[in-house]
C-alpha positions in Angstrom: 0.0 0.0 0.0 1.9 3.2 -0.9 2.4 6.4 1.4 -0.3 8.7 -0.4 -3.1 6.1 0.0 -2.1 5.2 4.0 -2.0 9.3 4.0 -5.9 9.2 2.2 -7.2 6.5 4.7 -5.9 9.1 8.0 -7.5 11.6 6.3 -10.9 9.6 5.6 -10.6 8.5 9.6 -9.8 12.4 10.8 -12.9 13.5 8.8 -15.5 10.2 9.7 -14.1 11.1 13.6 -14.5 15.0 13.2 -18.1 14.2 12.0 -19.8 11.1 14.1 -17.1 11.1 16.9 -13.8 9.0 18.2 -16.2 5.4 18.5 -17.2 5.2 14.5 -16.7 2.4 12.9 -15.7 1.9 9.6 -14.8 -1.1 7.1 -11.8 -1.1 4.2 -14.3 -0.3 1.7 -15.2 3.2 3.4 -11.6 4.1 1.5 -13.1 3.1 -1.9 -15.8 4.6 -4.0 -18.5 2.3 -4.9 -16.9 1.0 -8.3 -14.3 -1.5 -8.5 -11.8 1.0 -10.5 -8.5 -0.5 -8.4 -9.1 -4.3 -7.5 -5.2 -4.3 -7.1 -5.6 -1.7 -4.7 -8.8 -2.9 -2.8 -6.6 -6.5 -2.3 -3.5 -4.7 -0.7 -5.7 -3.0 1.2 -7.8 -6.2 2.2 -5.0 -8.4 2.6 -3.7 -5.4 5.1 -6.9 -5.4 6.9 -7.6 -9.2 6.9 -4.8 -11.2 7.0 -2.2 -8.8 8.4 -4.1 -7.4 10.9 -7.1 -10.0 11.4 -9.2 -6.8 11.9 -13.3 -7.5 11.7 -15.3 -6.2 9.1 -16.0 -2.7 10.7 -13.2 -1.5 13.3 -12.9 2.1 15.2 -11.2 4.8 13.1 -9.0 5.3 15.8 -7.8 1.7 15.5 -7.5 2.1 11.9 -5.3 5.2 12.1 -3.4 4.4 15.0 -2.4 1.1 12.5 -1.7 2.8 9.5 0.5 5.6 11.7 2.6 2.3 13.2 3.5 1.0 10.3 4.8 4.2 8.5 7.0 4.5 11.1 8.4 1.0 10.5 
């Protein structure tokens, strides 16, 4: 998953946790629009979320972020 997309899901989480507060959930397809355009895309992203992480289908935002923060720093 490259830098600017990790940077584009933080962004999605900040906005979903400015609007409906710290406990919303959201899933991996909350980062997608509702078209297929990138499957390779959508199966980093899933294999990050599923197998990597073993993360259920909807997880906090500030679960999600604090992830995707850890391992840019790695």
């Amino acid at each position: 998953m490259t830098r600017a997309f990790q940077n584009k899901i933080i962004e999605i989480c900040d906005a979903k946790m400015a609007k409906k507060g710290d406990n919303v959930g959201l899933s991996f397809y909350a980062f997608f629009k509702n078209k297929n355009d990138n499957p390779e895309l959508l199966l980093q992203v899933a294999t990050w979320w599923i197998k990597k992480h073993e993360l259920n289908h909807f997880e906090k935002a500030t679960k999600i972020k604090h992830l995707i923060i850890k391992s840019q720093k790695e």
